[in-house]
C-alpha positions in Angstrom: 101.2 118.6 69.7 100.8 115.4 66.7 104.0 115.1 65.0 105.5 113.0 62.1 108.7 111.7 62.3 110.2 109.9 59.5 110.4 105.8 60.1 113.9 106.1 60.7 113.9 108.7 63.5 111.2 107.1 64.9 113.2 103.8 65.0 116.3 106.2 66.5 114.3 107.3 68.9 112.5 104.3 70.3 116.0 103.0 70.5 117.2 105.7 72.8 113.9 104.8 75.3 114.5 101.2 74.6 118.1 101.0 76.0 117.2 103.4 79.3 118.6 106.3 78.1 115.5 108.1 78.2 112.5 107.0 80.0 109.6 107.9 77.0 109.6 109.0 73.5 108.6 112.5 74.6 111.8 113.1 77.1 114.0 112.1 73.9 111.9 114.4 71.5 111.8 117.4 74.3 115.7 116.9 74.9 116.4 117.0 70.9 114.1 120.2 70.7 116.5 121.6 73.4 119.9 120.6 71.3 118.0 122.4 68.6 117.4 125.6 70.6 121.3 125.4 72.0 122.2 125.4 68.2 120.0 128.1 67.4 121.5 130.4 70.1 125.3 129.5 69.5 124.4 130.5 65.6 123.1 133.9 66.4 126.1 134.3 69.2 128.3 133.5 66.3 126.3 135.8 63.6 126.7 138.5 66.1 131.1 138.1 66.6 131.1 137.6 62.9 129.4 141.3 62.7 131.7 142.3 65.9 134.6 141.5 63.7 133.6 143.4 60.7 133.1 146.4 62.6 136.7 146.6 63.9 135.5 145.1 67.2 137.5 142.1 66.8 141.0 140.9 69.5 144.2 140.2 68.2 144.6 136.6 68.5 148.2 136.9 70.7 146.2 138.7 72.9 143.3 136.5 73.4 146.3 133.5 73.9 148.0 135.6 76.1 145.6 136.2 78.3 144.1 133.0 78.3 147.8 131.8 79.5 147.7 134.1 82.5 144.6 132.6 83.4 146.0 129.0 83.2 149.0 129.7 85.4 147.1 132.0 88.2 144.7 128.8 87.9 147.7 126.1 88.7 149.0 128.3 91.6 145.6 128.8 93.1 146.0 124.7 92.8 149.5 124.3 94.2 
């Protein structure tokens, strides 16, 4: 696959390879591409609660809270 990136993505990116944090241009490219994907998915998981709530589907918040602080404290005493 050829690509264009603008200069200053390029320069971004070349950066990122430059200073070890990637070991070639297409490692940065291939783990931006992956970020995109992630995005993608969290925006569809989110279109689909958003039509979850308007059906009725939808928690009471206290609820959610409430359970989430049972959680927490069986959590700590599994710890202690």
């Amino acid at each position: 696959m050829d690509i264009q990136l603008p200069t200053e993505a390029c320069q971004f990116i070349e950066g990122m390879v430059a200073s070890g944090q990637y070991a070639s241009v297409s490692d940065a490219v291939a783990d931006g591409v992956r970020l995109l994907m992630s995005r993608q998915q969290l925006h569809s998981e989110i279109q689909q609660g958003i039509g979850e709530l308007n059906a009725g589907m939808g928690i009471e918040g206290s609820q959610v809270f409430g359970e989430l602080r049972l959680q927490a404290q069986r959590l700590k005493q599994q710890e202690a």
